[in-house]
N, C-alpha and C positions, 0 to 999 in steps of 0.2 A: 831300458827298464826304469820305473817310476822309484821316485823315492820311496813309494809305500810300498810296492815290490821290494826295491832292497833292503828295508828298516825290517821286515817281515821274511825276508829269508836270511836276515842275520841274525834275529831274535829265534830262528828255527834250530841253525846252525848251535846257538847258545845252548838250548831245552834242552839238546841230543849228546851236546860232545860236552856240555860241563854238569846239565841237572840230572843225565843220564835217563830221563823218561821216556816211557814207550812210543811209537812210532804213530799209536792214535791219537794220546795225549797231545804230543809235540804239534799233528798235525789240527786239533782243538785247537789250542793256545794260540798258536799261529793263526789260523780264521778269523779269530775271536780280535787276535790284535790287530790287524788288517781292516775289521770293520771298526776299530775304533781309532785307529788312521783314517782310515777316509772320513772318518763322521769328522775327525779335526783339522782335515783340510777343506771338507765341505764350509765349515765355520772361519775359516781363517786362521787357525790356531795352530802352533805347532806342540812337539810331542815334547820336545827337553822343556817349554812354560804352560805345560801343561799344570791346572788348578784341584783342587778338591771338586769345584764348582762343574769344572769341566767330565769328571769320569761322573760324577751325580749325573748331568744333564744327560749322559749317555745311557746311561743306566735306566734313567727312565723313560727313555725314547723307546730303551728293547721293551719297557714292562707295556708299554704303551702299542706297540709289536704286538702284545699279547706274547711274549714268550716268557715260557714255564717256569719258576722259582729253580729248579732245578739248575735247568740251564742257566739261567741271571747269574746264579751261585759262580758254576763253574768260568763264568766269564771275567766275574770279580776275581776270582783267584791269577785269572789267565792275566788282568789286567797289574794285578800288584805284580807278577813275577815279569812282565811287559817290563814296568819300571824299575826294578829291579836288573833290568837286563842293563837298561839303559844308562844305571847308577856306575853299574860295574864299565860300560863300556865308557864312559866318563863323556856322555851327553845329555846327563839329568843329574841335576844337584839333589832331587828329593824324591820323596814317592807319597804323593798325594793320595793313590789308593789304599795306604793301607788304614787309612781313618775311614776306610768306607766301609757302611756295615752290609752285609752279604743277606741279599735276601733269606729268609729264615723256608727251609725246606724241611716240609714234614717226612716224620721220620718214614722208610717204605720198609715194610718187613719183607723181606728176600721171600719169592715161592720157591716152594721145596717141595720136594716127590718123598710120598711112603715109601718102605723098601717093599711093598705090595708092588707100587705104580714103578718103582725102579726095576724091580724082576721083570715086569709088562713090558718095560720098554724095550730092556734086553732083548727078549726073547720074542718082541717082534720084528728083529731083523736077523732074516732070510736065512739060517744055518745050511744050508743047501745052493748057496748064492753067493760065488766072491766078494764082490761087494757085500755082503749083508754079514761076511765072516770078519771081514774088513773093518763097520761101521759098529759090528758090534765089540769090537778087541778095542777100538776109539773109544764110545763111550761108557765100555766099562772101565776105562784107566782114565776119563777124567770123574770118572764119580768116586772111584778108590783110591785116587790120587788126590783129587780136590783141583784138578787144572781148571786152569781160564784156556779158552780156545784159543788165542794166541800162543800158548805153553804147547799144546798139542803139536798145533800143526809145524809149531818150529822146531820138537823134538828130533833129533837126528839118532841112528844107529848107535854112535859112539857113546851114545848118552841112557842107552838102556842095556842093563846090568841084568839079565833073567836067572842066572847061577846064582847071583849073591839079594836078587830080590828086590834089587833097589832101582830108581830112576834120577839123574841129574836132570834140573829143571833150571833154565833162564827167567828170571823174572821180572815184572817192573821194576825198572832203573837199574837192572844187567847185575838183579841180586840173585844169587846161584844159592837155591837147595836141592837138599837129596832128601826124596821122599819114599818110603818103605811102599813096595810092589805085592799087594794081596795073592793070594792062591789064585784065585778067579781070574783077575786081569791079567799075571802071569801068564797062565794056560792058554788065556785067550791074544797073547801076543805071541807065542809059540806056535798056535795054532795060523795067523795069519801071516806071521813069515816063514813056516814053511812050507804052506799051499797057497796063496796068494801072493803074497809082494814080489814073489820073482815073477810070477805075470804078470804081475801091473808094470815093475820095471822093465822089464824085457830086456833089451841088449843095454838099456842105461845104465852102466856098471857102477859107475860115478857116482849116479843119483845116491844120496847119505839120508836125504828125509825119511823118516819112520813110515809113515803112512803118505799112503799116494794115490790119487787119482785116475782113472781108467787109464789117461795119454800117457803115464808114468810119472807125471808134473807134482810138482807138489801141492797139497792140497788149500784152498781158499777157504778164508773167513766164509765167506757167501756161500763157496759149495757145502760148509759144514753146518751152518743154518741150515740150508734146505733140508739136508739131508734128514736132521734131526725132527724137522718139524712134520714131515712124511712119513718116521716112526712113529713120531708123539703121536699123529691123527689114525695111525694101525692100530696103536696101542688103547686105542683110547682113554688117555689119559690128561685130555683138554687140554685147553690152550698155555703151553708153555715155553718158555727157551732153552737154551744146551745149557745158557749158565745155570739154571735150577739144579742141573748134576753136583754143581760146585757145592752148591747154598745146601742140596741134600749132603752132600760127603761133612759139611762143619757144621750141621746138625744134629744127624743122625751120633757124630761122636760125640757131641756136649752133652745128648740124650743118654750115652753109653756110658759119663760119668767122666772124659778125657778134659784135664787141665785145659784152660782157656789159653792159656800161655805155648800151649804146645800146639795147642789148635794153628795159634797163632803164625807159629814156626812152619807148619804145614800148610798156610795157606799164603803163608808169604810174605804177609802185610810187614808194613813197615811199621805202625801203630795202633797197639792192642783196640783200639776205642774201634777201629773199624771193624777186628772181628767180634767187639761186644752185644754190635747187631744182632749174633746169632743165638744169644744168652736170652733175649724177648724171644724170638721164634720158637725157644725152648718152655721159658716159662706160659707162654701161651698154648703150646701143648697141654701145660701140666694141669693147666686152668680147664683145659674142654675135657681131657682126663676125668678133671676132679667132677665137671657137673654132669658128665655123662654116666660115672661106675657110681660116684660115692650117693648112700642112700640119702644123706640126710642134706646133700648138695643144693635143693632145691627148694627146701623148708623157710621157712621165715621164722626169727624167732620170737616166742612169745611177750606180746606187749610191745613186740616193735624194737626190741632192743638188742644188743648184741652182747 
């Protein structure tokens, strides 16, 4: 195995078992450092005398790449926590990335579904249809939940409470809530495990995952894309992702007048600024509200002034 193999499966092992981050994350950060291993052994350079000079010239190779602000962003993060590894592991005396400034990413307002286009999606799948009884008990509990598809599909038996209402949830960096279980998504997980899930499992007694796949297997990020995106196009409800469910569920409450802070709690985050995003998606409601009901919304005022 290569030094940039090992320096990058022990920077892995670091992300997982001491930062506690997700399993996509950990697998980003890792890529992210690996390419900028090979860029400094391409160069001659190694990673403990590693320079400012050095993660700049990298930085601008990606933008030169052509890759997206976005991603630059998430790389510079990937790379200060790189050195950071490397501090703790006592083969870098500094951390030159963090004097680096992070490409600047415009802000992206999360799409979010009406509860017009929420009901549409619902009830275009298949009520007459295992599957379709299955997909819809899924994602009416990540929309009255607020899940990330990760949260779903790792939910296990043990972990849903239907008598007392409630669901325990895993989340980024293995932080545990309990999120309260609406009437709807309730009924609609009653309804799937006890006409469905014992045929999907079959004789897999063992199997513990919530929802499950035809073969009884547990269910894929990938199969849960598709799946969704074959109701969205039933539904007609244009091009969107599963996460929308989420972005709908911490909207739709801010709309309903629910503390940011508790949003907060419900959706997991580790800091407020990230569910503040949904406070714009709100006020921008209020703004097409305002020019679309109110009469005098549209007026100019007299002499130009306000």
């Amino acid at each position: 195995m290569s030094s940039v193999s090992v320096m990058t499966a022990q920077f892995s092992e670091y992300l997982a078992a001491e930062r506690g981050l997700s399993p996509l994350t950990v697998a980003t950060y890792a890529a992210e450092a690996r390419q900028f291993l090979e860029f400094l052994d391409a160069t001659g350079r190694d990673a403990a005398a590693a320079t400012l000079s050095d993660v700049t010239d990298y930085i601008m190779k990606r933008q030169a790449d052509d890759v997206d602000p976005r991603t630059l962003a998430k790389g510079a993060s990937a790379i200060r926590s790189f050195f950071r590894f490397l501090i703790l592991d006592g083969k870098g005396a500094g951390n030159p990335a963090r004097l680096l400034d992070s490409p600047r990413v415009a802000m992206r307002i999360p799409r979010f579904l009406t509860t017009e286009e929420v009901d549409l999606l619902l009830d275009a799948c298949p009520a007459d249809k295992p599957l379709g009884v299955r997909d819809r008990a899924m994602f009416e509990l990540i929309y009255s939940c607020g899940l990330r598809v990760s949260e779903v599909i790792d939910l296990t038996l043990d972990r849903v409470f239907l008598a007392e209402k409630v669901i325990r949830v895993m989340g980024k960096g293995s932080r545990e809530r309990m999120i309260p279980l609406g009437e709807r998504a309730r009924k609609g997980l009653q309804e799937y495990l006890g006409s469905v899930r014992p045929g999907l499992a079959g004789k897999r007694a063992a199997v513990d995952w919530l929802f499950l796949g035809q073969r009884g297997r547990k269910l894929s990020r990938k199969a849960v894309w598709k799946t969704f995106g074959r109701v969205a196009a039933r539904a007609g409800v244009g091009t969107t992702k599963v996460h929308s469910l989420r972005h709908s569920f911490a909207t739709h409450l801010l709309q309903g007048g629910a503390d940011l802070r508790a949003v907060q709690e419900l959706l997991g985050h580790a800091d407020i600024a990230t569910t503040q995003i949904y406070t714009h998606v709100s006020q921008e409601v209020l703004r097409k509200t305002h020019r679309d009901f109110h009469p005098r919304a549209g007026e100019k005022p007299e002499g130009g002034q306000a």
